[in-house]
The first five atom37 places (N, CA, C, CB, O) and aatype in JSON, in Angstrom:
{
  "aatype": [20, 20, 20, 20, 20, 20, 20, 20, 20, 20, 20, 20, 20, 20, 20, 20, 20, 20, 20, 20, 20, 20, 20, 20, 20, 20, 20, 20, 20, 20, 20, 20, 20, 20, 20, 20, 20, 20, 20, 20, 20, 20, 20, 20, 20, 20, 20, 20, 20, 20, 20, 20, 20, 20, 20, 20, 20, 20, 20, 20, 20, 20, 20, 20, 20, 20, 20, 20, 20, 20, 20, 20, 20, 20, 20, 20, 20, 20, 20, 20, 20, 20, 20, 20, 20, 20, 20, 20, 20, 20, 20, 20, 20, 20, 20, 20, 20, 20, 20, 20, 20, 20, 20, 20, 20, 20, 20, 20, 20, 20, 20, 20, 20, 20, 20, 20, 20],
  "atom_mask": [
    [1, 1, 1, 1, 1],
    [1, 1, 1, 1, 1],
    [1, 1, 1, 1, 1],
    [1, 1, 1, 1, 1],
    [1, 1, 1, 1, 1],
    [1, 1, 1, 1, 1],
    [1, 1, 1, 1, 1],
    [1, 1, 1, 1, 1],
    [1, 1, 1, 1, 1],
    [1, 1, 1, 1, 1],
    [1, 1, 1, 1, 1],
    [1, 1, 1, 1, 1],
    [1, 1, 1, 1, 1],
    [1, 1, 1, 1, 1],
    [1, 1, 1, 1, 1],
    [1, 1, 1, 1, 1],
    [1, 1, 1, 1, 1],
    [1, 1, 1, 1, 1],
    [1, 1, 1, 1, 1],
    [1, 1, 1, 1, 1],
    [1, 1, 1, 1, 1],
    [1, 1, 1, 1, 1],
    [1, 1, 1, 1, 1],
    [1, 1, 1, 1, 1],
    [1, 1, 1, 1, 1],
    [1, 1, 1, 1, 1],
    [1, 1, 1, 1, 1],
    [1, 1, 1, 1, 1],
    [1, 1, 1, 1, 1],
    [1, 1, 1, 1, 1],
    [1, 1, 1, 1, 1],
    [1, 1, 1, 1, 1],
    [1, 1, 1, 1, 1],
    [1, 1, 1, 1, 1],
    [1, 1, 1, 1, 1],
    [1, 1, 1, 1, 1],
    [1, 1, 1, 1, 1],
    [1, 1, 1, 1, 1],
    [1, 1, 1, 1, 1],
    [1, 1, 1, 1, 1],
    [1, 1, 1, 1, 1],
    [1, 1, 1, 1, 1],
    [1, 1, 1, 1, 1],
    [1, 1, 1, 1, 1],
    [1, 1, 1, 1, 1],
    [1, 1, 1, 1, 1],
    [1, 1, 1, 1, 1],
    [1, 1, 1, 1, 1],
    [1, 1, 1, 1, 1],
    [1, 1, 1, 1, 1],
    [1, 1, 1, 1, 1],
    [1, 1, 1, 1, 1],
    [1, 1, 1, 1, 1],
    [1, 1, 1, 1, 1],
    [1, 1, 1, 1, 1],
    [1, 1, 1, 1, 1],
    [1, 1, 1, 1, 1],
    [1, 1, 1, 1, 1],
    [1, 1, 1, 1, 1],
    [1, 1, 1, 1, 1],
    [1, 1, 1, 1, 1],
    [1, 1, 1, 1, 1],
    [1, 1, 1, 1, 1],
    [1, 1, 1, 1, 1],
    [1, 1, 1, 1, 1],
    [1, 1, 1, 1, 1],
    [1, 1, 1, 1, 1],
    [1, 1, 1, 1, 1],
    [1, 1, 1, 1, 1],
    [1, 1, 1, 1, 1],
    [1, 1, 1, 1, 1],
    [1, 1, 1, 1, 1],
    [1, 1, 1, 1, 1],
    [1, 1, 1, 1, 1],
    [1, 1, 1, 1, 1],
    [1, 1, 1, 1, 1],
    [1, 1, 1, 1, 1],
    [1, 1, 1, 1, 1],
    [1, 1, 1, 1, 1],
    [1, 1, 1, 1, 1],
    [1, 1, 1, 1, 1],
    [1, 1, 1, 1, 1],
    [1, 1, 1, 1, 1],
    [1, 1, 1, 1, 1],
    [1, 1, 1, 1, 1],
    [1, 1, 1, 1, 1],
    [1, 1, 1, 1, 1],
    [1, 1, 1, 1, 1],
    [1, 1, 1, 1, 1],
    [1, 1, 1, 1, 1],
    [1, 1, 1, 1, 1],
    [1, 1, 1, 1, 1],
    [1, 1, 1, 1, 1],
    [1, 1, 1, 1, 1],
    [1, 1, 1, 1, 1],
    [1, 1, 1, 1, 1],
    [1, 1, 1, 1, 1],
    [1, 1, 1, 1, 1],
    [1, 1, 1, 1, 1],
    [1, 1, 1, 1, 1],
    [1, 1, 1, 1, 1],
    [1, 1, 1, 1, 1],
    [1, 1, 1, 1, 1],
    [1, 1, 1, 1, 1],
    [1, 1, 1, 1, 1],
    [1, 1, 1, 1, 1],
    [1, 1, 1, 1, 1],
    [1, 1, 1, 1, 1],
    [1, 1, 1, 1, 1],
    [1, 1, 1, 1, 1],
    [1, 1, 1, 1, 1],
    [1, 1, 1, 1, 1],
    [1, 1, 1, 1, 1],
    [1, 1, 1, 1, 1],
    [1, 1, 1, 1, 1],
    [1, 1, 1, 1, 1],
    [1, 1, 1, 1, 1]
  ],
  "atom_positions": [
    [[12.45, 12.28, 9.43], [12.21, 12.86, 10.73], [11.43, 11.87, 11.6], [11.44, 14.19, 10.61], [10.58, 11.16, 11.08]],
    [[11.79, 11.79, 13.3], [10.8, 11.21, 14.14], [9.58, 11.21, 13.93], [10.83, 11.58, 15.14], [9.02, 11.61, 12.91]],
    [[9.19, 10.86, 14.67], [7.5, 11.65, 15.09], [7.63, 12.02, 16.4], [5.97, 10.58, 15.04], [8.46, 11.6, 17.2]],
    [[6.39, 13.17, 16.67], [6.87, 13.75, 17.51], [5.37, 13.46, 18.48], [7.47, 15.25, 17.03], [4.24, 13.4, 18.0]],
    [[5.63, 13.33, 19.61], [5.21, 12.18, 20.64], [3.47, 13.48, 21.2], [7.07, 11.72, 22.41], [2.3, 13.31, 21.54]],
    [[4.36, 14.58, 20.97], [2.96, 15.41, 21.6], [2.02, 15.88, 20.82], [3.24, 16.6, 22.31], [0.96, 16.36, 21.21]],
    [[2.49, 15.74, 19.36], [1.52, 15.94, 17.91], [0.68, 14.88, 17.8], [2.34, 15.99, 16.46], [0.98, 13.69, 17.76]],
    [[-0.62, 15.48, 17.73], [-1.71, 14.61, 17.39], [-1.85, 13.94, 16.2], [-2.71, 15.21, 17.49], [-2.4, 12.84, 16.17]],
    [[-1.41, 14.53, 15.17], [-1.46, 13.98, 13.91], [-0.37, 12.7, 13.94], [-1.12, 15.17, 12.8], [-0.67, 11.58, 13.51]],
    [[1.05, 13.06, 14.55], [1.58, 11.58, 14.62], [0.83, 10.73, 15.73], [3.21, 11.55, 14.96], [0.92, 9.52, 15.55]],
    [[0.46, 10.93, 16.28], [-0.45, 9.92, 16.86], [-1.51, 9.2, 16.32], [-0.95, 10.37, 17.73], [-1.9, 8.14, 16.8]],
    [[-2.03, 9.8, 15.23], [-3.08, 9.04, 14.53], [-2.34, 8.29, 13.7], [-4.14, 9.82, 13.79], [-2.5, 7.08, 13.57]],
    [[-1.1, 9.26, 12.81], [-0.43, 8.13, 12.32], [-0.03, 6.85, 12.59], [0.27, 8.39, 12.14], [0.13, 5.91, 11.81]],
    [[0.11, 6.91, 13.9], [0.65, 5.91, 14.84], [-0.4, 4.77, 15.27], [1.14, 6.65, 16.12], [-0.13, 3.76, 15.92]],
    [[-1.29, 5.03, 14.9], [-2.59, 4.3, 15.13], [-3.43, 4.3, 16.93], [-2.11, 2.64, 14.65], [-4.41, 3.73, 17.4]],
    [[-2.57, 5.11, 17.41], [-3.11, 5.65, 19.09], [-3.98, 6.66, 18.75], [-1.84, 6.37, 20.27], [-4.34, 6.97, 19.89]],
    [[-4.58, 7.41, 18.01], [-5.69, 8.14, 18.02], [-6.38, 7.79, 16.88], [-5.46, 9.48, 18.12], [-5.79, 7.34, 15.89]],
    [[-7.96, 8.0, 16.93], [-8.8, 7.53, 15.97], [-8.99, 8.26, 15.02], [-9.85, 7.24, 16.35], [-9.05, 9.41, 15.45]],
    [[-9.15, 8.23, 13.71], [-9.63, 8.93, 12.45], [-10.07, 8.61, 11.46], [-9.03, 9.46, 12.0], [-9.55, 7.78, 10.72]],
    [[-11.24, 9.26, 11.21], [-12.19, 8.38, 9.65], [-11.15, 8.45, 8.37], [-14.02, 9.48, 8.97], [-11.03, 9.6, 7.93]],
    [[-10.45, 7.54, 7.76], [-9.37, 7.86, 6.97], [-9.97, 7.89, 5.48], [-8.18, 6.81, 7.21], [-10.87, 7.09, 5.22]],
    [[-9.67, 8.45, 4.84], [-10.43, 8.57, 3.36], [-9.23, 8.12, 2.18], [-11.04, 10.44, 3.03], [-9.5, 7.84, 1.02]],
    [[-7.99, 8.12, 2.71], [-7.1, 7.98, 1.14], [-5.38, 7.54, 2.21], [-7.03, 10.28, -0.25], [-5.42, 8.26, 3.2]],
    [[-4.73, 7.09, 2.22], [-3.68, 6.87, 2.54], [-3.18, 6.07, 1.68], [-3.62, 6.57, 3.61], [-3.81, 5.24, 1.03]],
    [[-1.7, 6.35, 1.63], [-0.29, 6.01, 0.25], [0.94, 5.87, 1.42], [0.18, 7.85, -1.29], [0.75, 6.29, 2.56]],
    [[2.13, 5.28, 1.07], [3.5, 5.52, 1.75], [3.82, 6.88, 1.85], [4.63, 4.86, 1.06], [4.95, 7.02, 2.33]],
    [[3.14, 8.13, 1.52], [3.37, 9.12, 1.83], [2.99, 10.49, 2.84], [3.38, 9.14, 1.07], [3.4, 11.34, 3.63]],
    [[1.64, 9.82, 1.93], [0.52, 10.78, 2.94], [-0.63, 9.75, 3.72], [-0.55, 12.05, 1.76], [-0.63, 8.52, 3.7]],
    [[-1.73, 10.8, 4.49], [-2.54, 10.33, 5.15], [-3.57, 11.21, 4.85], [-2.18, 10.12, 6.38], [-3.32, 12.41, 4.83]],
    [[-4.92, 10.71, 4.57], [-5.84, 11.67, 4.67], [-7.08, 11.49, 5.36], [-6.08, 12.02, 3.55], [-7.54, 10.35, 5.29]],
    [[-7.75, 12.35, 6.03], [-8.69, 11.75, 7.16], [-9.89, 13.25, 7.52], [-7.47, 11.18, 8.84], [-9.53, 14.41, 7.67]],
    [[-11.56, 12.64, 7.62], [-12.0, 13.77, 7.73], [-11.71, 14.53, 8.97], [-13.17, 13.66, 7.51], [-11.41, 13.89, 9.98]],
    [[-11.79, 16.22, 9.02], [-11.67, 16.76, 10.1], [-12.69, 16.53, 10.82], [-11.43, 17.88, 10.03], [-13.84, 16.24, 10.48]],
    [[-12.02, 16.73, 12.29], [-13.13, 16.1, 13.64], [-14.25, 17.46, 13.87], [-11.98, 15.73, 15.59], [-15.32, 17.39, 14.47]],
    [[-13.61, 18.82, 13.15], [-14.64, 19.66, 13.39], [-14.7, 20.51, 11.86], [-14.32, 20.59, 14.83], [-14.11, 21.53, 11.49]],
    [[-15.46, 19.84, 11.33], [-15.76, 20.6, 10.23], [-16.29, 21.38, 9.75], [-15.93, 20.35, 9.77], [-17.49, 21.4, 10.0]],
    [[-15.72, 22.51, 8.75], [-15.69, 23.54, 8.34], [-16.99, 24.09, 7.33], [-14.51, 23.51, 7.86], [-17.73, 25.07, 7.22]],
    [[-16.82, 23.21, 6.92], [-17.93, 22.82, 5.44], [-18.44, 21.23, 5.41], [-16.93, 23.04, 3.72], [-18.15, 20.37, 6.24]],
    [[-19.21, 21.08, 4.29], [-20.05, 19.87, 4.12], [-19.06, 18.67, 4.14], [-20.94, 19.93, 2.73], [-19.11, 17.7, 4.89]],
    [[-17.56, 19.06, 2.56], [-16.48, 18.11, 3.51], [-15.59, 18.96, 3.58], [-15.83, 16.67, 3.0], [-15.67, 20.05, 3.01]],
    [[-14.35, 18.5, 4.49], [-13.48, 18.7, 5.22], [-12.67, 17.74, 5.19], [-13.84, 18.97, 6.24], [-13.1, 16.9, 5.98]],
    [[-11.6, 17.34, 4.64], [-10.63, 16.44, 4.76], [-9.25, 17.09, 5.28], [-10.49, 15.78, 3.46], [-8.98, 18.28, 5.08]],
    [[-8.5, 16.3, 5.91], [-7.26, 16.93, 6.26], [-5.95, 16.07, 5.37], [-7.12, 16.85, 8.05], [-6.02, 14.85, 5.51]],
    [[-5.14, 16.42, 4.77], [-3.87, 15.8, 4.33], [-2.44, 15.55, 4.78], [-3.7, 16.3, 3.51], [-1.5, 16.25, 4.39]],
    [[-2.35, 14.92, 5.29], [-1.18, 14.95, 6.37], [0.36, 14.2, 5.58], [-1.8, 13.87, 7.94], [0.26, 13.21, 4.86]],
    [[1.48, 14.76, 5.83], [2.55, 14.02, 5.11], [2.57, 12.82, 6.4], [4.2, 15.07, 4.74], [2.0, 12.88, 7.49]],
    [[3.4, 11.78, 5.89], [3.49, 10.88, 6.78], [4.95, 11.28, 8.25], [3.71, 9.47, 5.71], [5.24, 10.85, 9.37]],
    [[5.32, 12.03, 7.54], [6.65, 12.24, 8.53], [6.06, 13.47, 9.4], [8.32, 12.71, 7.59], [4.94, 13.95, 9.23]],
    [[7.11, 13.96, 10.45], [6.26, 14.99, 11.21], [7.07, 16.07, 10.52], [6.22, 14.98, 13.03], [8.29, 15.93, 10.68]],
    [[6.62, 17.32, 9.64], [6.92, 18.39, 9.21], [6.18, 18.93, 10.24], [6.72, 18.69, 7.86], [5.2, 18.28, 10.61]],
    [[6.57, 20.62, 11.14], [5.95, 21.41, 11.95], [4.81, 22.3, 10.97], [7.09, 22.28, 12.73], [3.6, 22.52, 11.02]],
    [[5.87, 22.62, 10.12], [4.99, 23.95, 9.36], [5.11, 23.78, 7.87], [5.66, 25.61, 9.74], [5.37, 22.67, 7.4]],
    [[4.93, 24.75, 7.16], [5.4, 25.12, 5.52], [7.07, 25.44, 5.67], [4.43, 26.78, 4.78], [8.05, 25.05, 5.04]],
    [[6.86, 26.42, 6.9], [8.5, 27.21, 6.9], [9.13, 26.37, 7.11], [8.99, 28.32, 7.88], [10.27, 26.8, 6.98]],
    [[9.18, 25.18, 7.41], [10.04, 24.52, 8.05], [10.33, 23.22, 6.57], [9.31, 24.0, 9.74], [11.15, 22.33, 6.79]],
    [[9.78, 23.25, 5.52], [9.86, 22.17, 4.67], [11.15, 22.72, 3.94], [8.48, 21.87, 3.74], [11.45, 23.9, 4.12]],
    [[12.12, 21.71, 2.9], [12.87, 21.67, 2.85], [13.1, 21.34, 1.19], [13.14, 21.11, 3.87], [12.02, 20.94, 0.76]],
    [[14.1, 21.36, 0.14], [14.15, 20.79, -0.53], [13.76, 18.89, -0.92], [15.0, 21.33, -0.53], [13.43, 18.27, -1.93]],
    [[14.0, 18.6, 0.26], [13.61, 17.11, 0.72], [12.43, 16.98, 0.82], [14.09, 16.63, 1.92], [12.01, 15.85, 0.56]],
    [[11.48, 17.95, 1.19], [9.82, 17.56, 1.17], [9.19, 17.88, 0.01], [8.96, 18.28, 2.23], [8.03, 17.56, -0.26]],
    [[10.0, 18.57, -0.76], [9.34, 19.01, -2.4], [8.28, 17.35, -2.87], [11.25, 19.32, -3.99], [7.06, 17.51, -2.99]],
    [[8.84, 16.04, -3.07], [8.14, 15.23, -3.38], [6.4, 14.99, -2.86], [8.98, 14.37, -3.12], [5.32, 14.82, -3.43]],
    [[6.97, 15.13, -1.11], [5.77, 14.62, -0.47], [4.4, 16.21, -0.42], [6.43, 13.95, 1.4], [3.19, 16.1, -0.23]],
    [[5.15, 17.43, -0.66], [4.2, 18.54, -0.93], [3.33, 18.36, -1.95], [4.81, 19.7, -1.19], [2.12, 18.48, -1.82]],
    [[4.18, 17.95, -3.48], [3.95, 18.06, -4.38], [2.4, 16.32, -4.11], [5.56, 18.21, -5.36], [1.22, 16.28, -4.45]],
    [[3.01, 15.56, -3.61], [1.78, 14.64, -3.53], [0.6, 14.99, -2.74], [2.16, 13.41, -3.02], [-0.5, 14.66, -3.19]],
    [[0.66, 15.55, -1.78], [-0.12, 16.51, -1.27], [-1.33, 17.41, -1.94], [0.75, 17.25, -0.89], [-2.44, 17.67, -1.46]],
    [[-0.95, 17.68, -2.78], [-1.44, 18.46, -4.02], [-2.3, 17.72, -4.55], [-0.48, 18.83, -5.03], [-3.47, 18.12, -4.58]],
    [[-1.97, 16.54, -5.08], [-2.54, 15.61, -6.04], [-3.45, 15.39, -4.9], [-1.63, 14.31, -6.79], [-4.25, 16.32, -4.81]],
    [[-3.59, 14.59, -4.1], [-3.8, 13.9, -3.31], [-5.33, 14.45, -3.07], [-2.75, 13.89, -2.31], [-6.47, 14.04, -3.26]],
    [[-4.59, 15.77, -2.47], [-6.52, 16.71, -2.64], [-7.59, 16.77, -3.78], [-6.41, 18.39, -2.65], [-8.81, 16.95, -3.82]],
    [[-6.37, 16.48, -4.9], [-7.64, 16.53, -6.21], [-7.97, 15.4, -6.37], [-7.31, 17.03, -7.7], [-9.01, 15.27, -7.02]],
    [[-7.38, 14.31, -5.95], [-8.38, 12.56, -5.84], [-9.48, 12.72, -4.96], [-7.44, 11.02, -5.04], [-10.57, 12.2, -5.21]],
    [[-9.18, 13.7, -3.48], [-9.92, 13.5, -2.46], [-11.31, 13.93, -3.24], [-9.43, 14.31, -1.11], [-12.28, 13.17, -3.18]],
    [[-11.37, 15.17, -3.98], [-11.99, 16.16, -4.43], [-12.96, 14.95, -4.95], [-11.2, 17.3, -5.41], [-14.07, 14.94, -4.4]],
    [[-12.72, 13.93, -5.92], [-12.69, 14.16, -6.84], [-13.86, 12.74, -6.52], [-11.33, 14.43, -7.68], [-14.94, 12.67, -7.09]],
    [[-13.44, 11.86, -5.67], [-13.79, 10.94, -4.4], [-14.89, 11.4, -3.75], [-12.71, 10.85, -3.35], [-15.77, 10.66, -3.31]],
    [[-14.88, 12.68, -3.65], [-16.25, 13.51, -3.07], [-17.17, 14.12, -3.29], [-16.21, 14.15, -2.59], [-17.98, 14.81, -2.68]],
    [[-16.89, 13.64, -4.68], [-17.61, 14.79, -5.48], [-18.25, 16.31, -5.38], [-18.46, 14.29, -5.8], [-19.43, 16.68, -5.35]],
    [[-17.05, 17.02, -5.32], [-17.19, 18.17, -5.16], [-15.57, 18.74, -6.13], [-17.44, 18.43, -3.42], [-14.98, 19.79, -5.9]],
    [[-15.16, 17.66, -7.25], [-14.17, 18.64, -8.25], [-15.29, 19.41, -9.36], [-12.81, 17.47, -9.32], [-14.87, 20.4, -9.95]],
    [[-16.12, 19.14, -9.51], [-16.93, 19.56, -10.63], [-17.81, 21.17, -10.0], [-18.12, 18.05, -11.07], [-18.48, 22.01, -10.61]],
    [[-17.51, 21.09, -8.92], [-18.57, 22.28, -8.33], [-17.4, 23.23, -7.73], [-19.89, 21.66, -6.93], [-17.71, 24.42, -7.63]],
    [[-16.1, 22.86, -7.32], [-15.39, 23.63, -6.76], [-14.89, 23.17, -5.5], [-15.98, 24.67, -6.71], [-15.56, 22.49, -4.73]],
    [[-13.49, 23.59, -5.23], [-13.32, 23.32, -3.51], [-11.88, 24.12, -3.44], [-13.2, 21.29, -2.86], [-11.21, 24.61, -4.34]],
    [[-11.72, 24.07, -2.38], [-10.6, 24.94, -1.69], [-9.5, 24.35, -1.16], [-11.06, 25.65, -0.65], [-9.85, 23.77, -0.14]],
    [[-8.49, 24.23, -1.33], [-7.12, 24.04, -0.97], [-6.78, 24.91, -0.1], [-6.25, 24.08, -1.97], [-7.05, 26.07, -0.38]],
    [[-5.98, 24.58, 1.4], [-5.73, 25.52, 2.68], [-4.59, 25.06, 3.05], [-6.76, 25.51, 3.89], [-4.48, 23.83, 3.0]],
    [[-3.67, 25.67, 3.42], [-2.78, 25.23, 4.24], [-2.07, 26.94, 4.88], [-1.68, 24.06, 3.3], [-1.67, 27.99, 4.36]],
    [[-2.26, 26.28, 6.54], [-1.99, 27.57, 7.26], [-0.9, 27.72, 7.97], [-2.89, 27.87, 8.09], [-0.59, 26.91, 8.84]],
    [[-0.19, 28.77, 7.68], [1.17, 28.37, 8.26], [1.35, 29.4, 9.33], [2.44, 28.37, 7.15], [1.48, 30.59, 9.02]],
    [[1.37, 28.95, 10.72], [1.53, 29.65, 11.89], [0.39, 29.81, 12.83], [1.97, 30.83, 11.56], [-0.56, 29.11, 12.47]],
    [[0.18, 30.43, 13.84], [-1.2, 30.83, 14.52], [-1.43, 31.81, 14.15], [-1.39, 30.92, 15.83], [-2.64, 32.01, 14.28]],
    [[-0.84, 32.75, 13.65], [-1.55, 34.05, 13.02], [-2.34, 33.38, 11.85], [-0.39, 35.35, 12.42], [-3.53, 33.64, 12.02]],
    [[-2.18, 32.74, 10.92], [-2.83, 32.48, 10.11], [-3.67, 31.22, 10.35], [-2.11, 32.52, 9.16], [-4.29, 30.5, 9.57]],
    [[-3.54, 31.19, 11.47], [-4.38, 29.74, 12.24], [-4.34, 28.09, 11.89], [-5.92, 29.96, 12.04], [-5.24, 27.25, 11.75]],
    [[-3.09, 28.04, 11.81], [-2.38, 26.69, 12.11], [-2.49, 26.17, 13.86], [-0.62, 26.94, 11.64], [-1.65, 26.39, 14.73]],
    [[-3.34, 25.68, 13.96], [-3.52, 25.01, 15.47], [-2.92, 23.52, 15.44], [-5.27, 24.92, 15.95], [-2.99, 23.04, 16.57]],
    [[-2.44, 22.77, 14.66], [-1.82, 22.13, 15.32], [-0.31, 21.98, 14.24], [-2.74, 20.86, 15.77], [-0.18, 22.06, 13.02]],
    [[0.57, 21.78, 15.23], [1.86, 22.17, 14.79], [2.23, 20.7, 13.55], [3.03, 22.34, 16.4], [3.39, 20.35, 13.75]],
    [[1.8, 20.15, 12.82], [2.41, 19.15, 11.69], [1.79, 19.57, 10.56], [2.17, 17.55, 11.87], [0.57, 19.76, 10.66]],
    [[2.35, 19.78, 9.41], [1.81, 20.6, 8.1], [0.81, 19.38, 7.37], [3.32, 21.17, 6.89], [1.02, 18.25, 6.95]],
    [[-0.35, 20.22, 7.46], [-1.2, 19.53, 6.67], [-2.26, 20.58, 5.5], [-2.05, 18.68, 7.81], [-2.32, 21.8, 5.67]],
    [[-2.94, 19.98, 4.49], [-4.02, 20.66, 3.76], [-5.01, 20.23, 4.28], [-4.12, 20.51, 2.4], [-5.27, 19.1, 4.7]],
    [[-5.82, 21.51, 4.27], [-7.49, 21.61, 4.47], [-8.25, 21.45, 2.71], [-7.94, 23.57, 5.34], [-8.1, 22.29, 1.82]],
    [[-8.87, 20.44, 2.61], [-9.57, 20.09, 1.14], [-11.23, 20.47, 1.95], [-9.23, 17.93, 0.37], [-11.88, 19.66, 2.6]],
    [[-11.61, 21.82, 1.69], [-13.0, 22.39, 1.83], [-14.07, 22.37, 0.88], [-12.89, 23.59, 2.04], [-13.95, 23.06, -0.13]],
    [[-15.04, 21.72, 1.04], [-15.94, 21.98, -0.36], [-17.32, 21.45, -0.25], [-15.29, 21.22, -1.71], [-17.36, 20.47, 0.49]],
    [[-18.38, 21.77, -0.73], [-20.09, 21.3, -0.55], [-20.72, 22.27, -0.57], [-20.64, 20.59, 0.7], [-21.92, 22.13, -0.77]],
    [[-19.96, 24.22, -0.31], [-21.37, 24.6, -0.04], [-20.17, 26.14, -0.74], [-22.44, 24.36, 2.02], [-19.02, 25.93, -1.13]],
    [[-20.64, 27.14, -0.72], [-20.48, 28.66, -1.33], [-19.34, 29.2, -0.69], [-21.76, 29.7, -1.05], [-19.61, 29.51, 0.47]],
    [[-18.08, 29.44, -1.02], [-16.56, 30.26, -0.06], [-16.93, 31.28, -0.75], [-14.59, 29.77, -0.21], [-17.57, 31.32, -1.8]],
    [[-16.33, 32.41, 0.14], [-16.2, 33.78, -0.5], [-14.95, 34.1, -0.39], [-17.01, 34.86, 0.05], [-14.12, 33.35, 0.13]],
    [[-14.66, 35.39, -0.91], [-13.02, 35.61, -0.82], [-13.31, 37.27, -0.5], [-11.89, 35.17, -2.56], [-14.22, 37.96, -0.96]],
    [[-12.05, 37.75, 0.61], [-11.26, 36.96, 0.86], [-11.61, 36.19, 1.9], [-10.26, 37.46, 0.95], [-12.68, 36.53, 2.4]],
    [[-11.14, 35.36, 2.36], [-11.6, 33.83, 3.52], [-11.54, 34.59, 4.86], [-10.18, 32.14, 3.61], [-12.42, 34.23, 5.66]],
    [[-10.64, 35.64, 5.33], [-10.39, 35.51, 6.9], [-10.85, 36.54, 7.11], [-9.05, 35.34, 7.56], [-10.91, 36.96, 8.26]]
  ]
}
């Protein structure tokens, strides 16, 4: 897929917007969030522009599945696998996806409760 010119996240990809980057591969991108949630906050971005979850495909199974991993290096990099952290990914504005390219929220440093929203 393109990238898509009004998504912020391809723009950072693109190197036109700035971001503290913590882990990047030929697949993904990972970078802290600009407004964070918790102590950290990383975001995981595939490198291509996916909109949503709904929208992934048999073809993105690889880059999801690295996605995955990816958070438990971040975790792990941050030390916060031994204490706990949270895996997010929100699909839509009801569930508060604000910007339209599928990414994970890697949350962790301080006490989540459940349920989250």
């Amino acid at each position: 897929m393109t990238p898509n010119r009004q998504c912020i996240f391809c723009q950072i990809l693109a190197g036109k917007m700035p971001a503290r980057v913590v882990y990047e591969d030929d697949a993904v991108l990972a970078f802290e969030d600009i407004r964070p949630q918790a102590p950290v906050h990383i975001l995981i971005i595939p490198r291509h522009h996916l909109a949503s979850l709904s929208e992934a495909s048999k073809k993105d199974e690889a880059v999801l599945g690295r996605m995955l991993l990816v958070a438990s290096e971040v975790a792990r990099d941050r030390n916060i696998e031994a204490q706990g952290y949270r895996v997010v990914a929100n699909n839509g504005s009801l569930a508060g996806q604000s910007v339209d390219h599928f990414h994970l929220h890697v949350l962790g440093g301080r006490l989540f409760h459940w349920p989250p929203g």
